[in-house]
C-alpha positions, 0 to 999 in steps of 0.5 A, spaced: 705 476 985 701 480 990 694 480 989 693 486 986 699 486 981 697 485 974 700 480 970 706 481 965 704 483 957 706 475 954 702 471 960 696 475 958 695 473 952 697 466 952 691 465 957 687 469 951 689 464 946 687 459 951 680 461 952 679 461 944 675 454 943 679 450 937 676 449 930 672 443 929 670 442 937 665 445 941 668 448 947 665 452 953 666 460 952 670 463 956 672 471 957 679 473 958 682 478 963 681 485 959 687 488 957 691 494 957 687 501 954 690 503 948 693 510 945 688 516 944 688 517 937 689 522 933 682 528 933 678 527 926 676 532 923 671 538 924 664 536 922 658 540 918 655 546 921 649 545 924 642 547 923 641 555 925 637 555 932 631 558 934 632 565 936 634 567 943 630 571 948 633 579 948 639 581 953 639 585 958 641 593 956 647 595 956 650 599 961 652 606 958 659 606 956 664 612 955 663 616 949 669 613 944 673 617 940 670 622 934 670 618 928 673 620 921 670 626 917 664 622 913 663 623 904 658 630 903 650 629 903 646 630 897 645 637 898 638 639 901 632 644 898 635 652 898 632 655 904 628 662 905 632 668 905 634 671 912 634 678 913 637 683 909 644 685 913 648 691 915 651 694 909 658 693 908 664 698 908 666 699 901 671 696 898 677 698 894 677 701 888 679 696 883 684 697 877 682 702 871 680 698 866 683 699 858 680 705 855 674 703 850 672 704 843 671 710 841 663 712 841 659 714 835 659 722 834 654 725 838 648 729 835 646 733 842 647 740 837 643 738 832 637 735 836 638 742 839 637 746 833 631 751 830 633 756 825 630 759 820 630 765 815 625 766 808 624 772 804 617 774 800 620 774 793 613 778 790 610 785 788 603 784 790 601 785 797 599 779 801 590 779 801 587 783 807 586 781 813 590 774 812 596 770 812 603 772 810 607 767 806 614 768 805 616 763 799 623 764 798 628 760 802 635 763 805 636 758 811 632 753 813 636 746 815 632 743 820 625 744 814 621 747 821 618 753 816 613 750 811 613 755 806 607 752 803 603 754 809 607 759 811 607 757 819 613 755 823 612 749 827 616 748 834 620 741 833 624 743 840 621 746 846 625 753 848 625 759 848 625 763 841 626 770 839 622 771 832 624 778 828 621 781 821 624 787 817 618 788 811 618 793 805 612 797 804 609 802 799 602 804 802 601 802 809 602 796 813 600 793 820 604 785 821 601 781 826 605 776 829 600 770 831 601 764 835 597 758 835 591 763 832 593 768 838 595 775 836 601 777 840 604 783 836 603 788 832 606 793 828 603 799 825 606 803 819 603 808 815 605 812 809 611 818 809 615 816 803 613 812 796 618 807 800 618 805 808 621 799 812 617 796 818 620 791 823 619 788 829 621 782 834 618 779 840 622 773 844 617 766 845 617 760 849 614 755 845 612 748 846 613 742 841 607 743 836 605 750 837 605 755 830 608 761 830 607 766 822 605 772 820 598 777 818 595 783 815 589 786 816 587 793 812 593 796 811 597 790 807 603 794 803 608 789 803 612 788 798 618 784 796 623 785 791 630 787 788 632 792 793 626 792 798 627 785 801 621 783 807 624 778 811 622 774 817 627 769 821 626 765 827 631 762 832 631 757 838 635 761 844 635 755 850 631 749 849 628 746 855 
């Protein structure tokens, strides 16, 4: 063998087993050739984890890269405050008329007529004549539907402002002026005086009234008014167009 070639395996360890010392015998020890490495073994397992290290120093910034694509659409936010009202815009062009809708109830039965009535018409039912200088009182009733002339005061109280026309035809046995008073104002008067033992006196005038006035008739000295069978006074009243 050359002087760097290694011995075989068997001589090995028989020069090892002549260098251990014998039981019983005290021997000098002696250190053998070393011998041949043994085959890797096979890796252990993964240890625990370490303790966490100090934290480390900040990094350099990053360089800005190419923006990355959008993303998906994310979940609506919690609706905010209401915001003020912007300015009032331009008026739109009207829309199409919609459909007709279904023809409704009928209503109740209006009341236009009757709220627009005012008619009257009494007679005086007596022989004796009206006291001078005072009010007439006509105290039979012909017409009277809407109760506007008070046969116990003998005035007509306007209920609906117009214009009316008022109109009296009175039987007389002596002489006879009738006034046509309105809200203690004169307006008319018509003056007869005795030609025959019987005689009829009328007269009419057109008013515009207000809600409240009064409207009635008088005498003065000359009070020959009668009433009876076949020589009627009669006094009427009627609204021609209300307000």
């Amino acid at each position: 063998m050359g002087p760097c070639s290694r011995p075989p395996l068997s001589l090995s360890l028989l020069l090892l087993l002549l260098a251990l010392p014998l039981r019983g015998h005290t021997s000098t020890t002696c250190y053998g050739i070393p011998g041949m490495p043994g085959l890797p073994g096979a890796p252990g397992k993964d240890g625990h984890d370490g303790l966490q290290g100090p934290k480390g120093e900040p990094g350099m910034p990053a360089i800005p890269g190419t923006r990355g694509p959008k993303g998906q659409k994310g979940e609506p936010g919690i609706p905010g405050h209401p915001g003020k009202n912007g300015p009032m815009g331009a008026a739109g062009i009207p829309g199409i008329p919609g459909i007709a809708g279904l023809p409704g109830e009928p209503g109740e039965e209006g009341r236009y007529k009757q709220k627009h009535q005012s008619v009257f018409t009494v007679t005086r039912q007596t022989s004796q004549f009206p006291a001078p200088n005072s009010l007439v009182k006509f105290n039979n009733v012909v017409t009277n539907p809407q109760g506007h002339y008070n046969t116990n005061t003998g005035k007509f109280t306007c209920q609906v402002p117009g214009l009316y026309y008022f109109v009296y035809h009175t039987s007389q046995t002596a002489n006879l002026c009738v006034h046509l008073y309105c809200n203690d104002v004169k307006v008319t008067t018509f003056c007869d005086h005795m030609s025959n033992s019987k005689q009829v006196s009328s007269g009419g005038v057109l008013l515009k009234l207000q809600v409240g006035e009064e409207v009635w008739l008088a005498v003065n000295d000359y009070n020959g008014m009668v009433g009876t069978e076949g020589s009627d006074s009669v006094f009427s009243g009627f609204l021609l167009f209300p307000d």
